[in-house]
MDTraj code that builds the backbone (N, CA, C; nanometers):
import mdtraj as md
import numpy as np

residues = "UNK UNK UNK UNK UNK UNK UNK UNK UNK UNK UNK UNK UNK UNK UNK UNK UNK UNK UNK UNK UNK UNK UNK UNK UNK UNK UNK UNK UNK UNK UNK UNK UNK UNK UNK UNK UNK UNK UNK UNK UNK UNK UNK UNK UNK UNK UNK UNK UNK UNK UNK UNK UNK UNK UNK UNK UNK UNK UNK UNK UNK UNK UNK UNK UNK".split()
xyz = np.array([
    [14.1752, 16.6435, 8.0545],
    [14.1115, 16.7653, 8.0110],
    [14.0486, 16.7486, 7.8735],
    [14.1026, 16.6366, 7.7914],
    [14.0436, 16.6590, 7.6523],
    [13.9386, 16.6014, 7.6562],
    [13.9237, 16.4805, 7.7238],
    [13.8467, 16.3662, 7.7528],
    [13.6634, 16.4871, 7.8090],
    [13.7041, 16.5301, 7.8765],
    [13.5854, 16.6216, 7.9550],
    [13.5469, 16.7356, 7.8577],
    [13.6406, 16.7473, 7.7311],
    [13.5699, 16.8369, 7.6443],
    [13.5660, 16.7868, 7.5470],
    [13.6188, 16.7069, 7.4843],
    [13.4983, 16.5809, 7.4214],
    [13.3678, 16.5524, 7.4114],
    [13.3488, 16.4934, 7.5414],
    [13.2429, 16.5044, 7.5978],
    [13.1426, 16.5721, 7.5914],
    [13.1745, 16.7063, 7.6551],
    [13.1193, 16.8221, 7.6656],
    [13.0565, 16.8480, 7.5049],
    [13.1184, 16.8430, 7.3776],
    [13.1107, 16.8390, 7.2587],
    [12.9715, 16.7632, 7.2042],
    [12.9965, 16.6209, 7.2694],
    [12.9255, 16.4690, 7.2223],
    [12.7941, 16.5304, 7.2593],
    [12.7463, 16.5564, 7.3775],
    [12.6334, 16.6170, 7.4471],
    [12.5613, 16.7184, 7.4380],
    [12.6841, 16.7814, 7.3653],
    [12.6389, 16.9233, 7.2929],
    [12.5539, 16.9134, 7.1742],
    [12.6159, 16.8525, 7.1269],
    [12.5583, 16.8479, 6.9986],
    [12.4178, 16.7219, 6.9727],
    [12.4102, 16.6170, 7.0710],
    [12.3037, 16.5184, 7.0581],
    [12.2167, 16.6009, 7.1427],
    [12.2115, 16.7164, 7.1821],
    [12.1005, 16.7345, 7.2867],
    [12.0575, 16.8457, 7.1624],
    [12.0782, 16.9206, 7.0656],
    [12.0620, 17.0014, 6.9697],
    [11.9748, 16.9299, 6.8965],
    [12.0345, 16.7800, 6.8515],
    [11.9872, 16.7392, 6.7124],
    [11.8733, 16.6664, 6.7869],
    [11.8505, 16.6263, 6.9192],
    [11.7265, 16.6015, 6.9848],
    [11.6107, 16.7228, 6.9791],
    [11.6622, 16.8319, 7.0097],
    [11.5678, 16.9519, 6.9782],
    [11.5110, 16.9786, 6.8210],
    [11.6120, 16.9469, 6.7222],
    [11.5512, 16.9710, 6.5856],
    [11.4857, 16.8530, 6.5184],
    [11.4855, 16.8181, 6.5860],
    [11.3687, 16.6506, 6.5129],
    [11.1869, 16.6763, 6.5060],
    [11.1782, 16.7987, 6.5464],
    [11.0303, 16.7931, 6.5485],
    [10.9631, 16.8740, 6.4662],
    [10.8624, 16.8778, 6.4144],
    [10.8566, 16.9862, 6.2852],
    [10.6270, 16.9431, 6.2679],
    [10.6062, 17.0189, 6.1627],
    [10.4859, 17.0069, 6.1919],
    [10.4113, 16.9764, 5.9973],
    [10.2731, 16.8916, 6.0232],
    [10.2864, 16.8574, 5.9017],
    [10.1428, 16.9905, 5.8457],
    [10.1221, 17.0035, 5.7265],
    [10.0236, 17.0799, 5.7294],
    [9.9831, 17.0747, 5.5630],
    [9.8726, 17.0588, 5.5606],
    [9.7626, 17.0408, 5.4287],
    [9.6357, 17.0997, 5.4071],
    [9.6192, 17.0599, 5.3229],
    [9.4290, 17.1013, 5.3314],
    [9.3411, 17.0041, 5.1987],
    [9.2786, 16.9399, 5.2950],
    [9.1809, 16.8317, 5.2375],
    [9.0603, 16.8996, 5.1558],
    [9.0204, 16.8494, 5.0357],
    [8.8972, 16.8922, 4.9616],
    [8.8509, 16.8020, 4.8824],
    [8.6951, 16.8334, 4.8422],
    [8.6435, 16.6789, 4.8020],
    [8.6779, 16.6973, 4.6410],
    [8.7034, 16.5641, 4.5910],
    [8.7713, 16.4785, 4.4679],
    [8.6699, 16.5613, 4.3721],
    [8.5746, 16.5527, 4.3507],
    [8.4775, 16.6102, 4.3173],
    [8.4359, 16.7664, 4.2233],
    [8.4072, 16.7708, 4.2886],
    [8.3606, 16.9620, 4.3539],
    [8.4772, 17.0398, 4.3709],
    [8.6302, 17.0055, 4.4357],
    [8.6834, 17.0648, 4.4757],
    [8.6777, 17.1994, 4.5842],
    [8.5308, 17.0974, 4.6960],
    [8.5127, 17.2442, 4.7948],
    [8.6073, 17.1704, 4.9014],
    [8.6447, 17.2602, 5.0343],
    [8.7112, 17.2402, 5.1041],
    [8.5864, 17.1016, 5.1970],
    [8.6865, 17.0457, 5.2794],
    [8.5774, 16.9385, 5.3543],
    [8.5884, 17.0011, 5.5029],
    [8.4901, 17.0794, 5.5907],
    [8.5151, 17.1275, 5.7036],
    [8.5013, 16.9706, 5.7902],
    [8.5618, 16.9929, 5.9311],
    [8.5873, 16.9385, 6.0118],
    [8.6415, 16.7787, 5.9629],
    [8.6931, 16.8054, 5.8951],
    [8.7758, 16.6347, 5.8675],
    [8.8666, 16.6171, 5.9693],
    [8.8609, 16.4312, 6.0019],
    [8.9436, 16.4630, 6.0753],
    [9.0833, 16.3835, 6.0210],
    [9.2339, 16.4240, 6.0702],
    [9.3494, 16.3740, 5.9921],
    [9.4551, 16.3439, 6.1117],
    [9.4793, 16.1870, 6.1156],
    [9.5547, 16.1040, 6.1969],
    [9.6678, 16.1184, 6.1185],
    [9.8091, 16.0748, 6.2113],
    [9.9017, 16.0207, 6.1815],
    [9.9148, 15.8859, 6.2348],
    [9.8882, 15.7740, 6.1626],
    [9.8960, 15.6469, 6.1753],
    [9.9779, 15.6369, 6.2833],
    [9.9460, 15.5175, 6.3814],
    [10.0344, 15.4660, 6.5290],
    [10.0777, 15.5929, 6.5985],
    [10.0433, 15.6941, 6.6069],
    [10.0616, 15.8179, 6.7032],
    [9.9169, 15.8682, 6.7393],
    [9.9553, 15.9182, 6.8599],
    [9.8420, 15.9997, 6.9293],
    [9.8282, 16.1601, 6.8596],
    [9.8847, 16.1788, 6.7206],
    [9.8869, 16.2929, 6.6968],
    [9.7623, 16.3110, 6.5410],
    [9.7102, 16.4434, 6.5697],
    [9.5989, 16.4321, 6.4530],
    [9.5567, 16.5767, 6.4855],
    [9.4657, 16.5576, 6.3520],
    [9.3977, 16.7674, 6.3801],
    [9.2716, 16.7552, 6.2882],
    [9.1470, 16.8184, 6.3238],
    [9.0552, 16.8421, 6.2369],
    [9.0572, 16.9866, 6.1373],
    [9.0265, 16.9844, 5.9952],
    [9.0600, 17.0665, 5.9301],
    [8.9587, 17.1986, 5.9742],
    [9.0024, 17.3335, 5.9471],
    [8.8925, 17.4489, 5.9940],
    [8.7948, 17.4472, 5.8311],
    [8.7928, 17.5995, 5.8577],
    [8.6205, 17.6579, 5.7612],
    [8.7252, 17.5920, 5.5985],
    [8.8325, 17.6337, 5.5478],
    [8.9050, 17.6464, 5.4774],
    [8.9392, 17.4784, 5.4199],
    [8.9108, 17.4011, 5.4966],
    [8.9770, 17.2792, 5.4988],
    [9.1412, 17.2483, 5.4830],
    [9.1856, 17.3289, 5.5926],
    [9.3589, 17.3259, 5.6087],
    [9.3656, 17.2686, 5.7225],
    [9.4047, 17.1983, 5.7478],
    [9.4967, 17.1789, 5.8889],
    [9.6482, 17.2028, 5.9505],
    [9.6504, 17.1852, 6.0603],
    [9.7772, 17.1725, 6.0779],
    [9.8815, 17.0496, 6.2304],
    [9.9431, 16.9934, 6.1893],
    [9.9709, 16.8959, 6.3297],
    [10.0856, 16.9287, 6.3922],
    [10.1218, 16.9831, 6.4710],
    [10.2560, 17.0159, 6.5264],
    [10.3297, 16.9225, 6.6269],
    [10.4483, 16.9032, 6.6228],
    [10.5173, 16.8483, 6.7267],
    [10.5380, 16.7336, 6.6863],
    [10.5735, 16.7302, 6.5322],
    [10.5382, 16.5740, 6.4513],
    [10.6763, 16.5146, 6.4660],
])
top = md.Topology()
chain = top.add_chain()
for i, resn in enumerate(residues, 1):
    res = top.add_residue(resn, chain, resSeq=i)
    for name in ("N", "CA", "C"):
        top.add_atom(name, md.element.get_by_symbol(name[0]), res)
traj = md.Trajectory(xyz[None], top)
C-alpha cells in the first residue's frame, strides 16, 4: 500500500513540474539610434522553431518558451 502511494506522489508531482516549465519571453525592439520602435522585426529563439515578429509598437511576444 505504501509502495502504490509513493508512487502515486512521484507522478504527481513530475507531471506538475512538467506543466510549469513553459513560460513566454516578451520585449520590444527599437532602433539604437532614434529610439523609434522597429515594426515587423523579426525575433528567433536560437535552435527552436519558436519566434514572433514585433507589432506597430515594436513589442513582441513568444509563448510556449
Amino acid at each position: 500500500m505504501k509502495k502504490g502511494f509513493l508512487l502515486f506522489i512521484i507522478l504527481f508531482i513530475s507531471g506538475l513540474t512538467a506543466i510549469a516549465q513553459t513560460g513566454k519571453v516578451v520585449g520590444k525592439i527599437t532602433d539604437a539610434e532614434t529610439g523609434e520602435p522597429l515594426i515587423g522585426a523579426n525575433v528567433i529563439i536560437e535552435g527552436t522553431n519558436l519566434g514572433a515578429a514585433t507589432n506597430l509598437d515594436g513589442e513582441y511576444i513568444i509563448i510556449n518558451v
